[in-house]
N, C-alpha and C positions, 0 to 999 in steps of 0.2 A: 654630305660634305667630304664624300672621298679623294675624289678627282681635281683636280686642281687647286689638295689643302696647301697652304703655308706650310713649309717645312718647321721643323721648330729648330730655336737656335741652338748653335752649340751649348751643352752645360758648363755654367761657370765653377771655378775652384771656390769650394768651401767659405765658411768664417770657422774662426777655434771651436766650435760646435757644431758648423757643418749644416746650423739655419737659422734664417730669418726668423722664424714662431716656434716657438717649443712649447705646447702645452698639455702639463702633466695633471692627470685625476681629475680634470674638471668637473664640476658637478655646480649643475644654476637650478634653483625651484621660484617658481611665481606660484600666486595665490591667483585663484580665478572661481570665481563664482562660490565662495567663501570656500575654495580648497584649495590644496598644494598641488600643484602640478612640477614635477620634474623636466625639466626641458633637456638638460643634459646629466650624464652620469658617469662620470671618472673616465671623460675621454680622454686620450692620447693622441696627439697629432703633432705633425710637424711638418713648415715648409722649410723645402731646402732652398741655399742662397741661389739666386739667380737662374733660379726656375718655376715652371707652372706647377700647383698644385688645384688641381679640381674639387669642390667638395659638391657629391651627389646625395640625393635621398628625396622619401617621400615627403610631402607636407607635414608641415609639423614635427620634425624628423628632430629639428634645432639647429638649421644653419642659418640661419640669421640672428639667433639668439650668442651662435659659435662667431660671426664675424664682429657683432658687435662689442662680445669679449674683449677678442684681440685688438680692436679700435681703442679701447679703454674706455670705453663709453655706459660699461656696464662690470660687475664686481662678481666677480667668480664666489661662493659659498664655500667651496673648497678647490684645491689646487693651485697651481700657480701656473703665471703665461710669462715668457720672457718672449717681448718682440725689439731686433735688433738691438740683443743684450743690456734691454729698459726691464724691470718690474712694470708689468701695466697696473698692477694691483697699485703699488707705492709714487707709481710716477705716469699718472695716464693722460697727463697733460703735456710731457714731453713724447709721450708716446704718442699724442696726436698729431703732433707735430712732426714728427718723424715719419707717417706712414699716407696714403694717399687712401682714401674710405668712398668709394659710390654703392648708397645704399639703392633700395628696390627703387624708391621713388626720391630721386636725387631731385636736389632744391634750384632747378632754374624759376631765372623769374621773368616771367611769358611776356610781360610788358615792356621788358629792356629785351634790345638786339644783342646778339651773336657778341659785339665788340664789349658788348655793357657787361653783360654776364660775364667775359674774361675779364673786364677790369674790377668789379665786385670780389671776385675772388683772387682776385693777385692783392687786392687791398686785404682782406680777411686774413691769407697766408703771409702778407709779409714782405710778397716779393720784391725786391728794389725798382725802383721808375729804372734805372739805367739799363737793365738788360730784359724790360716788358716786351719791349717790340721785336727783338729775334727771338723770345720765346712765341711770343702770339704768332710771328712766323712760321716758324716751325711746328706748331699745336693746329694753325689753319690748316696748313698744307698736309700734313698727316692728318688729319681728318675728313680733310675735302672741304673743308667749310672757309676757304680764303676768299670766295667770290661771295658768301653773305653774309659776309660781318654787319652790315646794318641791319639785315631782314630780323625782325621780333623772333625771339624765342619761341613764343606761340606761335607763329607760322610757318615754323619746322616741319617735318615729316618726321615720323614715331623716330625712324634711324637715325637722323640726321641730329634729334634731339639728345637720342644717347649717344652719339660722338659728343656732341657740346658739354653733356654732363663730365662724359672721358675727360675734356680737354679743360674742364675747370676743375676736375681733381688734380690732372696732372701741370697744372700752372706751376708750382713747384716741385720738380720731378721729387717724386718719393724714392725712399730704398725699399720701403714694402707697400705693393697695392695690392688692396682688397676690393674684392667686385663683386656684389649681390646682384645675381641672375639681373646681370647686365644687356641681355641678348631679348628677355621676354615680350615680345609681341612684336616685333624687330623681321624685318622679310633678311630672307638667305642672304641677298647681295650686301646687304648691312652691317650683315652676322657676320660674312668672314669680312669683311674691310674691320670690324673692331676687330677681329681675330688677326689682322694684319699687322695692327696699330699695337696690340699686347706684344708680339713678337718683336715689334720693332724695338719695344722699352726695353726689353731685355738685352739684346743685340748693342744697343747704344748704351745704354745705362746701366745696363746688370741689374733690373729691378727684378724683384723675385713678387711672385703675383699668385695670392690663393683666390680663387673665382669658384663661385657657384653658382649652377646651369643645372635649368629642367631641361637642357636639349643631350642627351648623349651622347651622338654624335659630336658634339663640343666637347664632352671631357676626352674623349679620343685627343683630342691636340694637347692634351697636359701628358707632362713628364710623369706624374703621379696623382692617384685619383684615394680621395677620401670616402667613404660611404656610410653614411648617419640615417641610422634608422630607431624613432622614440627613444632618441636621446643617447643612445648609442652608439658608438664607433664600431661597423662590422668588420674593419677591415681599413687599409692603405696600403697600394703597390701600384704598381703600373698598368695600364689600360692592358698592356697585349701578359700581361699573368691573370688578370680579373677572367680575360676571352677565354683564354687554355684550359679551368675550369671546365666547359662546355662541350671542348674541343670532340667533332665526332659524335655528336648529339644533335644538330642542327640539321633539318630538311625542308623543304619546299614540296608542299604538298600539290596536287590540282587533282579533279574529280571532273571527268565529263559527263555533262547533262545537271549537274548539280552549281548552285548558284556559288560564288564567291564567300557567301553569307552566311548560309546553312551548313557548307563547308566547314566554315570556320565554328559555326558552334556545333557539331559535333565533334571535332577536334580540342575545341576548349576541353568537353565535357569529359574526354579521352582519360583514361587513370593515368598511362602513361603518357602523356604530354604534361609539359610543363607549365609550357607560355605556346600564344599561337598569337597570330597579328595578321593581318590580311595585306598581303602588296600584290597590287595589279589582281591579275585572277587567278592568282596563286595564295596561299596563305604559308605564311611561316612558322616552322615549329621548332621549340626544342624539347627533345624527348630526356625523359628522366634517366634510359641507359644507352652505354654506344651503341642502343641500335633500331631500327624504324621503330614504331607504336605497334603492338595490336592488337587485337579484336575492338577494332573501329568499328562503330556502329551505322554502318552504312548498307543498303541492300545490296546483294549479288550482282545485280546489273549496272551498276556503278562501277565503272572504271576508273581504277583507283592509281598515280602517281605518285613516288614521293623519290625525292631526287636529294641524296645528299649536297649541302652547300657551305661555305668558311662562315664558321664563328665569328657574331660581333660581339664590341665590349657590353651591346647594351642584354644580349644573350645572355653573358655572366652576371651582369648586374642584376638585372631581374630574376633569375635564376637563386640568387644568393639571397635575393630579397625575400620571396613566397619563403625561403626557409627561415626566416627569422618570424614570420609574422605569427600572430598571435592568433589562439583555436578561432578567437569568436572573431576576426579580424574579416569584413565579407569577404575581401578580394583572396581569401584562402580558397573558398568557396566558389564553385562554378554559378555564377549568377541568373537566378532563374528568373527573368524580368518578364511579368503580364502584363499584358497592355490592356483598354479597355473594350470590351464585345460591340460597342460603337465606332470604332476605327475604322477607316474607309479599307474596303478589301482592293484584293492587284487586281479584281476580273476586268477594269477598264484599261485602257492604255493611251487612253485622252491625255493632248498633253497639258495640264494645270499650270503651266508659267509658259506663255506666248511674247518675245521680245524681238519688235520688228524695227528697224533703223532708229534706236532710242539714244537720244543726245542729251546732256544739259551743258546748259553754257552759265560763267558766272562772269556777267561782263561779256569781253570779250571770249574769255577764256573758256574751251570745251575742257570738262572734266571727263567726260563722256561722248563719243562720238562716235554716231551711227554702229550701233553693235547692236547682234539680231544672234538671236538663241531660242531653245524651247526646254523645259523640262517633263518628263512624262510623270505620270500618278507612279506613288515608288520608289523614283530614281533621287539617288543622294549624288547632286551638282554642286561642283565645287568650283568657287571662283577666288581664282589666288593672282600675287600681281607685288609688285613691290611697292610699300608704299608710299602713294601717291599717283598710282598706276589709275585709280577711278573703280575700285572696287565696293569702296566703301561708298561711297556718292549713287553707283548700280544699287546695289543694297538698301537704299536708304529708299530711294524710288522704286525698288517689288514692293517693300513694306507698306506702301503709301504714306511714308513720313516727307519726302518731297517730291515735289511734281516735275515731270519731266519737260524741258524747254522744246524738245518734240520726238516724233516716233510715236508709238503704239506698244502698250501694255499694259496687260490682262493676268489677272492671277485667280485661279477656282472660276472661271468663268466669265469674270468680273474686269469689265474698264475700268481701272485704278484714276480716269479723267473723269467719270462720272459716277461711279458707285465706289470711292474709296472706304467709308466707313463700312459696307456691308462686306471687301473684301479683308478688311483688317479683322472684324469675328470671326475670318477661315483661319484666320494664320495666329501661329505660334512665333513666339520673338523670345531670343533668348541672346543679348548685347556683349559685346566684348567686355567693358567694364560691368561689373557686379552692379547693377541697378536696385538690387531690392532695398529695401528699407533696412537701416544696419540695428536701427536702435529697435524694431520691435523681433519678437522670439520667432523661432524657425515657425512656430505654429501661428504666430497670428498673421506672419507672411500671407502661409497659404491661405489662413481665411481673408483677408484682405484679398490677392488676386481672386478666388473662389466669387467674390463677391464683385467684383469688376468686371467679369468676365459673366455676370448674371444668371449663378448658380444660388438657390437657395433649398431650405429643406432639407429633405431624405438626400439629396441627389448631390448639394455643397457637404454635407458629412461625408458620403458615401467615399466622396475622390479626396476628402481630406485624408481619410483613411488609407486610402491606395496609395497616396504620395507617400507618407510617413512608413510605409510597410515596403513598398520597392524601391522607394530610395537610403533605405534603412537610414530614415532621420529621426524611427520614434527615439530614440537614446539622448538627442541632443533638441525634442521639440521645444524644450522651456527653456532653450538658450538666444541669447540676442544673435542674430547671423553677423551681426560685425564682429562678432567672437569666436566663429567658426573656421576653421583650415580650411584652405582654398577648395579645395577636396569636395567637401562637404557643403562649399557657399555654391560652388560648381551645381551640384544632385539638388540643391534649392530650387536653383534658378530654372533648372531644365522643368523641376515639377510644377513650378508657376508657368509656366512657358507651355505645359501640357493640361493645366489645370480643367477647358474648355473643350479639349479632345480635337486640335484644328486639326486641317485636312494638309496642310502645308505648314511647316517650321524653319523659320529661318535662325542660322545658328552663326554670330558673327565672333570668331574668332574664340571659340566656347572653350578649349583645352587650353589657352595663353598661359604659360608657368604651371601648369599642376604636373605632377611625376607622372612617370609611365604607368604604372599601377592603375590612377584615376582616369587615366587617357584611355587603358585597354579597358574599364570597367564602362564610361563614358562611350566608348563606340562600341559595345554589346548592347547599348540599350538603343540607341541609333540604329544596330543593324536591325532590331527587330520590328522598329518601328519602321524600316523602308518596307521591310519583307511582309508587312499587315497594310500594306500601301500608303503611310504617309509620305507626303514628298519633300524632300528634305534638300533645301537650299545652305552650303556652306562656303564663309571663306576664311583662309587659314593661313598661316606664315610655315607653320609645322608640314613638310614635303612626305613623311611618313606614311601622317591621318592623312592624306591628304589621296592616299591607296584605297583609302577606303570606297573615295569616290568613283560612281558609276562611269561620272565623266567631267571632262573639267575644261576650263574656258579661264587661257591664261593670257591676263589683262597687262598692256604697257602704254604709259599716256594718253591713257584714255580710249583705244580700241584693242578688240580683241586679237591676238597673235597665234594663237591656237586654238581648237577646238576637238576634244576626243576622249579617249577612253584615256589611262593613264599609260597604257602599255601605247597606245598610237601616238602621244607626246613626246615621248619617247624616243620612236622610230623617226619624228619628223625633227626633232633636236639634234637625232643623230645627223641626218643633212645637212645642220651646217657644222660638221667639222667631227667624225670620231665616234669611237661608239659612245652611248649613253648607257651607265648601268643604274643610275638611281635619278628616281623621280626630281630631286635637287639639282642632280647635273646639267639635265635636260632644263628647266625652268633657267639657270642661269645660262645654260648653250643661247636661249631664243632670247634673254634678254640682250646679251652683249649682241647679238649678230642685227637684233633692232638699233641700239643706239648707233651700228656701224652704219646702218643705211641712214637714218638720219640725220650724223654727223655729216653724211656725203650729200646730202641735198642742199 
C-alpha cells in the first residue's frame, strides 16, 4: 500500500488532555478452562484527539479484549479508562453512546437490504427521521454503496459488506471510533477505499479513530502505532520511529542456482538474521547488526547477493516482537518442520492441475469465463482477484465441490466430470472460515479427520502423533478449538487438511487475520511442502504471502488478466502507467486499467 496511499489529514488541536482514550494500568483476567488467564497487564495507552492510532500484535496479544474496554462493554479489574472525558467504568452507557464500535464480526442482517440495515440502526442510535436521508447520502456515497441500497446484505461482496458495517456504525457520526481488524479478509482495492473513508472522518468530523490491523502495511497510515504483545503494551510511537530501530540492518538477499525456498530457510536458520520473508526471488532480511550476516551456510559455489534496502515499519515491528517472546514460545525458534517419507518427491514435472476454457454461469451470469491455466507437481499457485473477481467459484470447482457449466478439468490426473470423488482423496482442503468442529478438543479434531479420510490403526496413531508434534498442539490437545487463538486454530486446520498426505492442497485464504509471526511460521511449513513436491493451490487478499507464490493468475470479472511469476506481474502492471515496486501496486495498476477498458465498451 505504498504508492498511491491516502495522505493522512492534517492533526487536529488537542482537548485539555490532549485525548480522546487515556488508559492508565489496565489490567483484565478471564477464567478459561478452570484458570485465570491475564489478557492484559497495567497498560498505558492513549489516543490522540483527532487522529489515527493503530493498535498491533500477535493473537491473543488482548486487542480486542483492549477495544472492548474502551467501548464500555466490559470492566477493567484495575485501572481506569476515560473515553471523551466519560469514566467508562462509572458511565459506560453514555460512553456507548458517545463512540462509534465495529467489532470483528459486525451485526448486519443478510436478509434486510443495504437501505434496511441503515434504517435499523439509525433506529437503535437514535437518529432523528429529519436528517436520515442526507446522512444515508452521504454514508452511500462515501462508501460506494448508493446504487445498492435494495441489494440484501447477504449478497454483498466481503468489501462491500465492511463498508455497510463502516456506515451503520457511522449512522451517527461519533467523536471516537473504534475498529477491530476492520480490513481482514477484505481484497487491497477495499482496504484502501475504507482507508479513504477513515481519513475522510477525520478531515470532516475530527473523529479520532483507534483501529486494529493484522495488515502492517495499514498501521503505516496511522499517526501512532500501539503494539500488544500477551497482554502487554511493548511500546507506542510513530510508524517511521518503530522503522529507525532497524535502520541499516535490512537486505535483500538472492542466490543463483538456488531455489527461492531453500534460500530462505537457510537464511531463517542464520544466527545473525532476524526475520527473513520471501518476495519475488529474492528473500528479505533483517540482520541483527548494521551489517550483512555471516557464515551463511550455503556451499562455495553458490553465488551469493545481498543488497542493502530502506527499512519498513513491519521490520521494526517484528523485530521488537522475537525480542519480547517467551524461551518456550516456537516462533523464537527456527522451525524444524518434517514432513511425511510418503510425500510425493519434485522428480516428476507433470502438470497436476490441467484448466482448459473453464466457465460457470449462474443464470445468465458468468462467474467464470473461459480461463485456462496449468499447475506443475511443487509449484505454490496463487490466485488472487478482488472480491467477486471468480476466485472463489474457480476454487470451489479444482476441489470438486462444484461442477463447471463447461471447459475441461483435471486434477492428479483425474476428470473432476467423472472421477470427482477419487480426485477429492488427492487433495488436501484447508477453507477460509475455520471449518472444524469448535465444540470437540484439538485432539479429537484430528481423530475425527484421521478417520474420515480412512486412517486406522498403527498408521491413524502414527500421524496423530506427527500433527500434535509439528504443529506444536500437544500443549493445547485437551482444548476445545473454539477456544484456541487464531494462530493455533490456523496449525489445526492445516494438520487435518494433511492428515491423508494428499498430493495437492488447496489453501483458501489460510493467513485471513493471524499476525505476522503466524504468517512467517504458516509459510515455512508450505515452503517445505512444495520443495518435497506437494502442489500447493492458493488464494489470498494478503499481496505479501502472496511472494511466496511460484506464480499467479490475477482474476477480474470472471477472466484472467494476468498470468506469471510475481516479479513478471509486476513488469506487465508497470505498462499500464509507472514503475511498480510492490506486488499490491501492480494488482491494483491491472485492476483499474480493466475497469477503464470496460467502462469504454
Amino acid at each position: 500500500m505504498n504508492a498511491h496511499r491516502p495522505q493522512l489529514p492534517p492533526m487536529r488541536s488537542a482537548d485539555d488532555d490532549g485525548n480522546a482514550l487515556t488508559m492508565s494500568t489496565i489490567s483484565k483476567s478471564f477464567v478459561s478452562e478452570g484458570r485465570s488467564v491475564k489478557a492484559l497487564d497495567e497498560v498505558e495507552l492513549r489516543v490522540s484527539a483527532g487522529r489515527i492510532t493503530g493498535l498491533v500484535g500477535p493473537d491473543g496479544a488482548g486487542k480486542t479484549t483492549l477495544m472492548r474496554l474502551a467501548a464500555g462493554l466490559l470492566q477493567a479489574d484495575t485501572g481506569s479508562i476515560r473515553v471523551l472525558g466519560l469514566d467508562a467504568t462509572r458511565d459506560p452507557l453514555m460512553v456507548q453512546r458517545s463512540i462509534g464500535y465495529m467489532p470483528q464480526r459486525f451485526g448486519l442482517y443478510e436478509d434486510l437490504s443495504v437501505q434496511e440495515n441503515l434504517d435499523l440502526y439509525a433506529d437503535l442510535q437514535g437518529v432523528p427521521h429529519a436528517i436520515r436521508a442526507q446522512r444515508y447520502h452521504d454514508l452511500t456515497k462515501m462508501t460506494g454503496l448508493e446504487h445498492f441500497t435494495r441489494r440484501l446484505a447477504g449478497r454483498l461482496s466481503g468489501g462491500m459488506k465492511q463498508k455497510l458495517g463502516l456506515a451503520c456504525t457511522l449512522v451517527q457520526p461519533p467523536q471516537l471510533l473504534l475498529l477491530d481488524e476492520p480490513t481482514v479478509g477484505v481484497d487491497p482495492v477495499s482496504r484502501r477505499e475504507l482507508w479513504v473513508i477513515i481519513n475522510k472522518l477525520i478531515l470532516q468530523h475530527g473523529t479520532s479513530v483507534l483501529v486494529s490491523t493484522a495488515y502492517l502495511d495499514e498501521a503505516e497510515n496511522c499517526h501512532e502505532v500501539a503494539l500488544l504483545h500477551n497482554g502487554h503494551c511493548l511500546g507506542q510511537d510513530t510508524p517511521a520511529r518503530f522503522t529507525a530501530r532497524v535502520e541499516g540492518r535490512t537486505y535483500s538477499v538472492s542466490a543463483a542456482g538456488l531455489s527461492k525456498r531453500a534460500l530462505h530457510d537457510v537464511l531463517a536458520d542464520t544466527d545473525d538474521v532476524v526475520d527473513a520473508v520471501v518476495q519475488g526471488n529474492h528473500v528479505r532480511i533483517v540482520a541483527s547488526k548494521n551489517e550483512p550476516p555471516k557464515n551463511i551456510d550455503l556451499p562455495n559455489s553458490v553465488d551469493l547477493s545481498i543488497v542493502p534496502v530502506p527499512a519498513r515499519f513491519e521490520d521494526g515491528f517484528v523485530t521488537l516482537l522475537r525480542a519480547h517472546l517467551r524461551p518456550e514460545d516456537p516462533a523464537r525458534h527456527h522451525l524444524d518442520f518434517k514432513i511425511a517419507a510418503t510425500t510425493p518427491t519434485r522428480a516428476s514435472a507433470d502438470a497436476v492441475i490441467q484448466v482448459r476454457e473453464l466457465s460457470r454461469r449462474f443464470g445468465p451470469f458468468y462467474a467464470v469465463k473461459n480461463i485456462s491455466f496449468a499447475v506443475q507437481r511443487g509449484e505454490v499457485f496463487g490466485l488472487l482477484g478482488a472480491n467477486g473477481a471468480g476466485k472463489s467459484t474457480t476454487f470451489r470447482m479444482l476441489c470438486g465441490l462444484l461442477p463447471p457449466s463447461s471447459g475441461h478439468l483435471s486434477v492428479a490426473g483425474l476428470d473432476l466430470r467423472r472421477a470427482a470423488s477419487a480426485a477429492r482423496a488427492r487433495i488436501g482442503y484447508m477453507s477460509q472460515k475455520f471449518s472444524l468442529y469448535g465444540n470437540l478438543t484439538v485432539r479429537d479434531n484430528l481423530q475425527f479427520f484421521s478417520s474420515i479420510y480412512g486412517l486406522s490403526g498403527a498408521s491413524r496413531s502414527d500421524r496423530i502423533k506427527w500433527s500434535l508434534e509439528q504443529f506444536t498442539l500437544d500443549s493445547v490437545k485437551d482444548n476445545r478449538s473454539i477456544d484456541l487463538p487464531l494462530g493455533f486454530k490456523q496449525r489445526l486446520a492445516l494438520a487435518c487438511a494433511l492428515m491423508h498426505e494428499p498430493d495437492i492442497l488447496f489453501l483458501d485464504e489460510p493467513t485471513s487475520g493471524v499476525d505476522p509471526l503466524a504468517r512467517r511460521e504458516f509459510w515455512h511449513r508450505i515452503n517445505h511442502l512444495a520443495e518435497a513436491g506437494v502442489t500447493i493451490l492458493v488464494t489470498t487478499h494478503f499481496m505479501e504471502e502472496a511472494e511466496y507464490c511460484d506464480r499467479l493468475a490475477i482474476m477480474d470479472a470472471g477472466e484472467i488478466l494476468a498470468l506469471g511469476t510475481p516479479d513478471e506481474i509486476k513488469v506487465s502492471a508497470a505498462d499500464h502507467g509507472g514503475p511498480i515496486s510492490t506486488l499490491e501496486d501492480a494488482f491494483i495498476a491491472l485492476l483499474d486499467a480493466n475497469a477503464k477498458v470496460r467502462s469504454e465498451q
